[in-house]
C-alpha positions as CSV (number, residue, x, y, z in Angstrom):
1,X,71.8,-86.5,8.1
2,X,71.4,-82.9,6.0
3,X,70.8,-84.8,2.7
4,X,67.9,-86.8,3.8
5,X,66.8,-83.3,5.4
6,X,67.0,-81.6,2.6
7,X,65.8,-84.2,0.5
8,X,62.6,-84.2,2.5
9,X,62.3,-80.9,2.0
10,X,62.5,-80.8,-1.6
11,X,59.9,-83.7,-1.3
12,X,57.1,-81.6,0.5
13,X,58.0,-78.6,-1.6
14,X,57.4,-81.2,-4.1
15,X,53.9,-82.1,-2.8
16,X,52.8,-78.7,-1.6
17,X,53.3,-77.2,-5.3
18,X,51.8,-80.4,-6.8
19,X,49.0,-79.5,-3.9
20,X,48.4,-76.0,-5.4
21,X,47.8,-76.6,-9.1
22,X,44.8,-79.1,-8.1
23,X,42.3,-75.8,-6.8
24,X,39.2,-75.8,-9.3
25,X,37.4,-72.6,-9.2
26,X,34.4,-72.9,-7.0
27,X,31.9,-71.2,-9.6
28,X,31.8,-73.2,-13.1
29,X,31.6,-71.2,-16.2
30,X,27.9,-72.0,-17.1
31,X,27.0,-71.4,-13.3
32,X,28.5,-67.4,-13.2
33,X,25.4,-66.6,-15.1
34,X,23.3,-67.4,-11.8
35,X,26.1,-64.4,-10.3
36,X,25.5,-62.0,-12.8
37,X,21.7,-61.8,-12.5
38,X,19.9,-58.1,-10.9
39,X,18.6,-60.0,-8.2
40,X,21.8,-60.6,-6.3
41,X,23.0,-56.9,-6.3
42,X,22.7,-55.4,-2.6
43,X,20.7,-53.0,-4.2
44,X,17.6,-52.9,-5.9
45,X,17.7,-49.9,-7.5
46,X,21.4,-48.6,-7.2
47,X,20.3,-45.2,-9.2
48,X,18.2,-44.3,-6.0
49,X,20.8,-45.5,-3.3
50,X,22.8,-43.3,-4.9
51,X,21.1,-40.3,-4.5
52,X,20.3,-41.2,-1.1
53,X,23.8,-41.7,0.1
54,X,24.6,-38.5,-1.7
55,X,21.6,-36.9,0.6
56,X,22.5,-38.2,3.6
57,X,26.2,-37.4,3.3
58,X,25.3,-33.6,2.8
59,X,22.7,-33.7,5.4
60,X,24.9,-35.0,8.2
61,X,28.3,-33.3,7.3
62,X,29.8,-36.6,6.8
63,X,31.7,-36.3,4.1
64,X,33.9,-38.9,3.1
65,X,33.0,-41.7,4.8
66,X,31.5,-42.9,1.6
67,X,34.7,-42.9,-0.4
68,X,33.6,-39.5,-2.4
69,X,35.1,-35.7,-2.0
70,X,33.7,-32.3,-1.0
71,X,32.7,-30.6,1.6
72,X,30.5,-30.7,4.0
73,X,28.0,-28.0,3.1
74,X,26.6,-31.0,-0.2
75,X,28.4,-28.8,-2.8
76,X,30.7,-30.4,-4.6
């Protein structure tokens, strides 16, 4: 009774394996150029958005919820 458990468990671990190799990447090669184009970045001018996030961090004292370091006061 053990063998033929563990014979069908190395049969599914078989199939699961032989499961996983068979994933294509959703995005084709020739279709990533669609991806890389400026009008799917979240922002349209990032230079700008920036500078604004830098603003608005200073101006409310909220330092760090963006990721950067310094204090409060928007010198660095």
């Amino acid at each position: 009774m053990q063998q033929l458990v563990q014979r069908m468990g190395l049969l599914l671990l078989t199939f699961f394996f032989a499961g996983c190799s068979l994933i294509k990447p959703w995005v084709k090669p020739y279709e990533r150029e669609n991806l890389a184009d400026p009008i799917m970045a979240f922002e349209s001018h990032p230079a700008s958005t920036k500078y604004m996030n830098h603003v608005y961090e200073a101006r409310e004292a909220a330092r760090g919820a963006e990721g950067s370091s310094g204090g409060g006061c928007g010198c660095n």
